[in-house]
C-alpha positions in Angstrom: -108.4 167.1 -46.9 -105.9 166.1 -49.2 -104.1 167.3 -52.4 -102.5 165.3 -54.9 -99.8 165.6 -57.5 -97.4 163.5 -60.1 -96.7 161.0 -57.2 -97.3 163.4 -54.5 -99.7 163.4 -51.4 -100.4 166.3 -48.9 -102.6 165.8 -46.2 -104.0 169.4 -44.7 -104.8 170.1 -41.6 -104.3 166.9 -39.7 -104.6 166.2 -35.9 -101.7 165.1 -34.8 -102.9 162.5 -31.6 -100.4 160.6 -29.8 -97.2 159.8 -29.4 -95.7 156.4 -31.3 -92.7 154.0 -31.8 -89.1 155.6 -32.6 -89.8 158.7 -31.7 -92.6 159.2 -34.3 -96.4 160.5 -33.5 -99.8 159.3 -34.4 -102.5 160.5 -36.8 -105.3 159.1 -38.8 -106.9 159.8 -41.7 -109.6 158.2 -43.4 -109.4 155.3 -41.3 -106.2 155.0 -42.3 -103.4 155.2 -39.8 -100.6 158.2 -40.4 -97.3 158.1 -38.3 -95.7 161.6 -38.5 -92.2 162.5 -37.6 -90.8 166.1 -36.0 -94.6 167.1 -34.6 -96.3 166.8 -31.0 -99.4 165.4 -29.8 -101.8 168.6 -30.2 -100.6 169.7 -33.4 -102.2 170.7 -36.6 -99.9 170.1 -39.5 -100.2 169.5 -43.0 -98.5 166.6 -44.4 -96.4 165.8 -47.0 -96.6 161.4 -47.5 -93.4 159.9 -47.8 -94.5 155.9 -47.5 -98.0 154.7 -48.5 -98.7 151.0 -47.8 -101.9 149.4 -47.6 -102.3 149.8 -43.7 -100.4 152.9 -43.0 -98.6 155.6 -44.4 -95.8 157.6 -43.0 -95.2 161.3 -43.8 -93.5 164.8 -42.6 -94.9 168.0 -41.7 -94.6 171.0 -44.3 -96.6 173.3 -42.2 -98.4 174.0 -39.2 -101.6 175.5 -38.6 -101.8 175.6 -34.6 -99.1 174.5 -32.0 -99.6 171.6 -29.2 -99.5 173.0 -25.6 -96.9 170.0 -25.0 -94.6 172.1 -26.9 -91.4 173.8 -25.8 -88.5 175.4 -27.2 -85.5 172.7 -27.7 -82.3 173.9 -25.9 -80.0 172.3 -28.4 -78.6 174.0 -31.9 -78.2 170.7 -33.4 -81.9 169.6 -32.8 -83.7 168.8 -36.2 -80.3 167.7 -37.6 -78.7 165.1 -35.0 -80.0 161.4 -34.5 -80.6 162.1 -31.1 -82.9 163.9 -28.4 -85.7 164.0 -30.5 -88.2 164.8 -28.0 -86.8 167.9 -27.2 -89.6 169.8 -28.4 -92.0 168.7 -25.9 -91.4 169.0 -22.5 -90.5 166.3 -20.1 -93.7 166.0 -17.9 -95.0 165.3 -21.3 -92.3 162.8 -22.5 -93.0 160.9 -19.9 -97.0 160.7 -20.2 -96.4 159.5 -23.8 -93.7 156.7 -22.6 -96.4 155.8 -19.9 -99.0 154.9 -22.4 -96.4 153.4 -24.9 -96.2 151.1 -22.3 -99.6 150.9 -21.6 -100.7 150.0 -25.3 -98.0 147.9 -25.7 -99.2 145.8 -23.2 -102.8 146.2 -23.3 -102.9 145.5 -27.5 -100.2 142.7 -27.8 -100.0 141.1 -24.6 -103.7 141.2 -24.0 -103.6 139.8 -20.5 -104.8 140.6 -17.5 -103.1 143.6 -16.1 -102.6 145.2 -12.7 -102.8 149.0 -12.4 -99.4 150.5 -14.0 -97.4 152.5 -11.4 -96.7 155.7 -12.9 -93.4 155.8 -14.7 -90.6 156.3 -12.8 -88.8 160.3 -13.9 -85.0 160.3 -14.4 -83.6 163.3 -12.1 -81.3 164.6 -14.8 -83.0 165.3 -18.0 -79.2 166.4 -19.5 -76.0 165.5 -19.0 -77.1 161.9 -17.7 -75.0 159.5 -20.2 -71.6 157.9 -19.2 -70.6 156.9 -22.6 -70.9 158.6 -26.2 -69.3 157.5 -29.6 -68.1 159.8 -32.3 -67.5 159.2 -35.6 -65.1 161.0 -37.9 -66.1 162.0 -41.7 -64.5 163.9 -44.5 -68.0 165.0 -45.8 -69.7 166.2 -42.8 -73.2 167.5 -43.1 -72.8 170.8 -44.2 -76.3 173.5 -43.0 -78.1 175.3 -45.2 -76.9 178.2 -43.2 -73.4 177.9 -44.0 -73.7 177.6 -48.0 -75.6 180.7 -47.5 -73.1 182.4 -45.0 -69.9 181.0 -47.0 -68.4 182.4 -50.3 -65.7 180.1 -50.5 -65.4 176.1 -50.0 -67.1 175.1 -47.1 -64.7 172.9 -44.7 -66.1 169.4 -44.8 -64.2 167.4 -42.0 -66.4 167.2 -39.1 -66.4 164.8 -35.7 -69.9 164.0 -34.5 -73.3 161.9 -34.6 -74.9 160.2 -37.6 -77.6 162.3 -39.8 -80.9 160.2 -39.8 -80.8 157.8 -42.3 -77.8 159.1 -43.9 -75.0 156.5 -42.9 -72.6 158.8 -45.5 -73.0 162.1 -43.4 -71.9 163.3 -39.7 -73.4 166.3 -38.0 -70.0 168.3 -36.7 -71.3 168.7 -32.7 -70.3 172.2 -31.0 -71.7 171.1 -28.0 -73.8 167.7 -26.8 -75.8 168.0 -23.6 -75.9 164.2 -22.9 -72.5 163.9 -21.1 -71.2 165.5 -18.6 -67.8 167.4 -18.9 -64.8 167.4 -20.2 -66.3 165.1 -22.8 -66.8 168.2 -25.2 -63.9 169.8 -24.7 -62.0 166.2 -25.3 -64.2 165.8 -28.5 -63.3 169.9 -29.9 -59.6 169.2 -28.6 -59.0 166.5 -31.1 -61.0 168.2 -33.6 -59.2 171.0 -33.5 -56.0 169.1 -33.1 -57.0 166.9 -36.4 -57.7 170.0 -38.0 -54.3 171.7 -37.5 -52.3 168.9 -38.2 -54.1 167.6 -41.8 -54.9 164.6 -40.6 -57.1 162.8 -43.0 -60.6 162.1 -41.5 -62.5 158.8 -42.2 -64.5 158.7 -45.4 -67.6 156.2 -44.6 -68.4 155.6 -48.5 -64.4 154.1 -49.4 -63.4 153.3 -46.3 -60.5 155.4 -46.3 -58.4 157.6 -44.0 -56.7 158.1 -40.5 -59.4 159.0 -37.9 -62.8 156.9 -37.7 -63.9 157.7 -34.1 -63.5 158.3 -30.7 -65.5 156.7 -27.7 -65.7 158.9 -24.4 -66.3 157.1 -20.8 -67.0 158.7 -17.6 -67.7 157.5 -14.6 -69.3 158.4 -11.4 -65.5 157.9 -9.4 -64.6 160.9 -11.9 -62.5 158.5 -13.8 -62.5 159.1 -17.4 -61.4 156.6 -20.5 -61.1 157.6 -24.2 -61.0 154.9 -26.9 -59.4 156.2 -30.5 -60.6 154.4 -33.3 -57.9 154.7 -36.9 -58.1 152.9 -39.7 -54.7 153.2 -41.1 -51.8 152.0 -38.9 -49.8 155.2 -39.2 -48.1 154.8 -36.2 -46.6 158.4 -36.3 -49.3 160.1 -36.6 -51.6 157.9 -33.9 -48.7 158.4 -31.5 -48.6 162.2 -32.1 -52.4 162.7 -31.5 -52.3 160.2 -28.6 -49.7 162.0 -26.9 -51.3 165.4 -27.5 -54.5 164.2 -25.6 -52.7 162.8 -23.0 -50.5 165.8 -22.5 -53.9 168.2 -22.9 -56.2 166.0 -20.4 -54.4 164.8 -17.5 -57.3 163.4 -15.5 -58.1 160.8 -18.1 -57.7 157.4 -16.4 -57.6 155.1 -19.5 -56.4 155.8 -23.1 -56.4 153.2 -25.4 -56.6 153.1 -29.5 -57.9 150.3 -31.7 -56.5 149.7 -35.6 -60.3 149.0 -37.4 -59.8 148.2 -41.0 -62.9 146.2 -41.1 -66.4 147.8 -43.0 -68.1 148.6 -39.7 -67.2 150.1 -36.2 -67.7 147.3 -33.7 -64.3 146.1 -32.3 -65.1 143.4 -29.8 -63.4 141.3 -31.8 -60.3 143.3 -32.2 -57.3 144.1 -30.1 -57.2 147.1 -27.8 -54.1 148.8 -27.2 -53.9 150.7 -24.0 -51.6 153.8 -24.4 -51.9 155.1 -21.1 -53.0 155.1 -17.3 -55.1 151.8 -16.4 -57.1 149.7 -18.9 -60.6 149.5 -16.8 -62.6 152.3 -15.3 -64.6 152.0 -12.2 -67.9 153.2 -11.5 -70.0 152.3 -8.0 -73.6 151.8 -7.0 -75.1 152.2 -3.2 -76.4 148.6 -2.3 -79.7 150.3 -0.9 -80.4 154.1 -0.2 -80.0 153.0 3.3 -76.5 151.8 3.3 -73.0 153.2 2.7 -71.3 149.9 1.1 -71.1 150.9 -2.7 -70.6 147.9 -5.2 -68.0 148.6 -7.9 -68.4 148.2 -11.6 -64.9 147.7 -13.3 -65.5 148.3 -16.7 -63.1 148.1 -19.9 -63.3 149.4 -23.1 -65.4 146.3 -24.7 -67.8 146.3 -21.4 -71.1 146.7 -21.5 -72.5 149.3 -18.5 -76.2 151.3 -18.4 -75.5 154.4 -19.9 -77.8 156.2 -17.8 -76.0 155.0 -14.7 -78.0 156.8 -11.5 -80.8 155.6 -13.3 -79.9 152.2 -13.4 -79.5 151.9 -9.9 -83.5 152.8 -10.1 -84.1 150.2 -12.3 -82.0 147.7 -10.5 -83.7 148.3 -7.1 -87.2 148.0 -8.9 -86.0 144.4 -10.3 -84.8 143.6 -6.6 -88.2 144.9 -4.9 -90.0 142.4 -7.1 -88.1 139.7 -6.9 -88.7 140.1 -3.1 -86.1 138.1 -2.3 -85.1 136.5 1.4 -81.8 135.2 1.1 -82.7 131.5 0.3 -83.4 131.5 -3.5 -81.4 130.3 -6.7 -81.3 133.3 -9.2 -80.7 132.8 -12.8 -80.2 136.2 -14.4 -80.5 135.5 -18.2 -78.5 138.0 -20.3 -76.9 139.4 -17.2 -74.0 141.4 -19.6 -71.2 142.2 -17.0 -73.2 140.6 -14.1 -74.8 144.2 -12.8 -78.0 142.5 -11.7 -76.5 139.5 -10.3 -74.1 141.1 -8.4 -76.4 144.0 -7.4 -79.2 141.1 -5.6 -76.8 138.8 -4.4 -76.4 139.9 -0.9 -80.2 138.8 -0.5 -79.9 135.3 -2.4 -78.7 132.2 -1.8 -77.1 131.6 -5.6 -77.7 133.5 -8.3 -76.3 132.3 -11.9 -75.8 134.5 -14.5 -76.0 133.6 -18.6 -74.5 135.7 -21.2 -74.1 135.7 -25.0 -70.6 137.4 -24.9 -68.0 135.7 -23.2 -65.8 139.0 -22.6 -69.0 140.3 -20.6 -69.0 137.1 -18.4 -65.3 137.3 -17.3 -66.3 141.0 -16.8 -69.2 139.7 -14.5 -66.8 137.2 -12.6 -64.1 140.3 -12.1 -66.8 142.4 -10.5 -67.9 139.4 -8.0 -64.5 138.7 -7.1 -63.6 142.7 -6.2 -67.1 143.1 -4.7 -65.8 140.0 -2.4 -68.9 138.2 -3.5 -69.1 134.5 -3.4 -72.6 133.5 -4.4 -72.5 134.0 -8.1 -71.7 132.0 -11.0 -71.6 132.8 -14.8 -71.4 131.4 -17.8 -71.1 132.4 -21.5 -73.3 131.6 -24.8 -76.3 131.5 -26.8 -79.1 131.8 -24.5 -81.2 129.3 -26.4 -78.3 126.4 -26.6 -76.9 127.5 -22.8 -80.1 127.6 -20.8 -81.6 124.6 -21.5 -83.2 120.9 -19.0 -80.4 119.4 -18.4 -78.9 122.9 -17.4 -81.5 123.2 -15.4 -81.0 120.0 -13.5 -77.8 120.5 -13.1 -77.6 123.6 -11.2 -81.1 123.5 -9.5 -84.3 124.5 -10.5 -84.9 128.7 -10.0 -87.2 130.0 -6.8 -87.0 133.4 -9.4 -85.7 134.1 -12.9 -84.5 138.1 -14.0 -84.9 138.6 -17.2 -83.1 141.4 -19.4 -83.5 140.4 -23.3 -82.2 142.7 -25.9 -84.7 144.6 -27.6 -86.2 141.5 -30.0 -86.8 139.6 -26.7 -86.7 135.9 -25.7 -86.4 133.7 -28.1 -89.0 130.9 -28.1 -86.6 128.5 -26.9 -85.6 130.3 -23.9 -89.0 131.1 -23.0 -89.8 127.2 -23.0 -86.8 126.5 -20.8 -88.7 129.2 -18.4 -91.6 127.2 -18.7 -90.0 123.8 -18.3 -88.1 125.4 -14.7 -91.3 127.0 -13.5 -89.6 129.1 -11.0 -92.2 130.9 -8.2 -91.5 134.6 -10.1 -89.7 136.1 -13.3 -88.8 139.5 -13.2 -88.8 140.8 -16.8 -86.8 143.8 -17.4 -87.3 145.3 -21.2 -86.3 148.3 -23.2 -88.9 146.8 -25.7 -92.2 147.0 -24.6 -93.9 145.2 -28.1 -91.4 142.4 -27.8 -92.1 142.1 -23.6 -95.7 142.2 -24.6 -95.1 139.4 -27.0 -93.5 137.2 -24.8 -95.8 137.5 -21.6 -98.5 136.5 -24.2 -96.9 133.2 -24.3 -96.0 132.8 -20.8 -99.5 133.6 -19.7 -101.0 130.2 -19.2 -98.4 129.8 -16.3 -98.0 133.2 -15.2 -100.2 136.3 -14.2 -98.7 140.1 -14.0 -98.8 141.3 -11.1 -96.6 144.9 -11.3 -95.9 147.1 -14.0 -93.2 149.4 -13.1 -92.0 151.7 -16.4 -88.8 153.7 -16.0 -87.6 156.5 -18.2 -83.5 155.8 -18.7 -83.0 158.1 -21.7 -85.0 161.4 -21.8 -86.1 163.5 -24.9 -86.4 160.4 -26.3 -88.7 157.7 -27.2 -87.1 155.1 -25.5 -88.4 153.2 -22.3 -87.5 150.6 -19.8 -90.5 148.7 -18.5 -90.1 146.4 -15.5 -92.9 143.3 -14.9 -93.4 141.2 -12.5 -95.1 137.7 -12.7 -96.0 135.0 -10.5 -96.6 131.2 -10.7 -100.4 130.7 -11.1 -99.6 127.3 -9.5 
């Protein structure tokens, strides 16, 4: 049923089906596809539209009739206001049958190949406190609740340090406490609050691009080594020594402090310098080689390397790729987008060569560090575009590959690289993807020369909608 007003749509008593992209559900009405956002598969909501195009519409609930059995009490106070976790709500055996047929219809409506039988998806073992790196962002016009207006007679305090409201670029939920990363990254991120707080330190403002403080990135490893990267925007170098010193003197067992000056109109500082204050400049985190062995590689990372942020997970993921490479110690490797060389360092004991390629050139002499104190000798790496780097004469150069990795960002391969991939026609490509649609889309044009033979999805990040999906495919020569 629906109701209509001046430019107003409410949909009433809609089944809501299945679980979607970004975190969204599924629900149809008159033929007409509905995707829903803060509801469960099994609920009966009415709806309020929001977006109406010819194909879909999107919408949000403004009540509910009857409650899916998926559902479960979120264990977070910021959930419903924060960017992230937004599948706390239903519980995790459930999360991960949603991600499981993500996958599935993903691969089975774009792709449209022939597919083996999908393992079941692969469970993360810690469902909180499983991230090794967060970012927080400073504002001087924090979100402020509808609980405190009510609560407050006086001017509410609008400095805050925290994540990002949904689709509000202008506004920062203040966190109390965030159950993604382990300890003491909370008390590191209330200490400088607090500290900012008492000392009148002026607090980013995201609309004039103006202030002291504009964030603070937290690392921790699995060697307990911690690193802390402060973002300012003005170089008051007073006031930046001050706080430095403070969190320094406050939490000892950081291993690496640094601070970046950003006075450009975003965050990213890959291209800036970064100032270590204290301790070393690099953390260190290790991976097992195989559950059956006690040599551990080790992962040097800096403040402008890239590392899984679900790192016990990745070793998961990185063992599935290995399996299916199924590798016997006389293959060239090329791992394309191989970041700080992870993957190719991770299979090399059980290759011959393996060649990494790389868009960033800081991840690549990252990837080269972390072969040379691994004592491996097998690799090689090199830095640009993917689609100007990997090309024939490449190719021919450093050998044609017995197995290609894979590990696109999520738009995937371009169509370049894929015809390279074509053109080397190794034996097997192992595709690793945190985009299922885009993986779909690109085994659809590798599929004349290659069949699937394993699906193995992996959940890195739950109470969320994101997945990692792991394919194998082999030469139909």
């Amino acid at each position: 049923m629906a109701r209509k007003g001046r430019k107003l749509i409410i949909l009433e008593h809609i089944q809501i089906e299945n679980g979607a992209a970004e975190g969204k559900c599924i629900a149809h009405h008159n033929d007409q596809v509905i995707f829903v956002e803060g509801v469960a598969p099994g609920d009966v909501v009415d709806i309020r539209i929001t977006r109406k195009k010819k194909t879909f519409m999107e919408g949000v609930p403004i009540k509910f009739h009857s409650y899916s059995e998926a559902r479960i009490d979120p264990f977070c106070s910021h959930y419903g206001l924060c960017g992230g976790c937004k599948w706390q709500h239903i519980s995790y055996e459930n999360q991960l049958l949603f991600k499981q047929q993500h996958v599935t219809d993903n691969l089975q409506r774009i792709a449209k190949v022939v597919l083996p039988q999908i393992s079941p998806i692969l469970h993360s073992k810690k469902t909180e406190y499983y991230r090794n790196k967060l970012e927080f962002t400073f504002s001087n016009n924090r979100w402020i609740t509808k609980e405190e207006m009510e609560a407050s007679e006086e001017k509410v305090f609008k400095n805050g340090l925290g994540f990002h409201i949904p689709k509000r670029f202008d506004r920062i939920l203040n966190v109390d406490h965030c159950y993604l990363q382990p300890e003491p990254s909370n008390k590191i991120r209330l200490a400088v609050n607090d500290y900012a707080t008492k000392n009148n330190l002026a607090y980013f403002d995201l609309v004039n691009q103006t202030g002291l403080l504009r964030n603070v990135i937290i690392r921790t490893a699995n060697t307990g080594q911690i690193m802390v990267i402060v973002q300012f925007f003005d170089n008051d170098e007073a006031a930046i020594e001050k706080l430095l010193q403070f969190v320094k003197e406050k939490f000892p067992e950081i291993s690496s402090l640094n601070y970046i000056i950003n006075q450009k109109g975003n965050d990213t500082f890959h291209d800036l310098d970064v100032v270590n204050y204290y301790g070393s400049l690099y953390i260190e985190e290790q991976m097992p080689i195989d559950s059956s062995s006690e040599q551990l590689l080790t992962f040097r990372i800096g403040p402008k390397s890239f590392y899984q942020t679900n790192g016990d997970q990745a070793y998961e993921l990185y063992k599935i790729t290995r399996d299916f490479a199924q590798l016997t110690g006389n293959e060239i490797v090329y791992d394309l987008y191989t970041g700080t060389g992870t993957i190719a360092n991770f299979v090399s004991q059980k290759a011959k060569t393996v060649i990494g390629l790389e868009y960033v050139s800081a991840a690549v002499e990252d990837a080269k560090v972390n072969s040379t104190i691994n004592n491996i000798e097998n690799t090689d790496f090199f830095a640009g575009d993917m689609k100007d780097v990997l090309n024939e004469d490449f190719v021919n150069k450093h050998g044609k590959p017995d197995v290609i990795i894979t590990d696109p960002p999520r738009a995937g391969m371009h169509e370049d690289v894929i015809k390279v991939l074509l053109f080397a026609a190794p034996n097997k490509i192992v595709y690793v993807s945190c985009n299922p649609a885009t993986q779909a889309r690109d085994l659809a044009l590798l599929d004349h020369a290659y069949r699937v033979e394993k699906v193995q999805p992996v959940d890195m990040f739950p109470h969320t909608h994101h997945v990692e999906n792991v394919v194998l495919l082999t030469s139909r020569k």
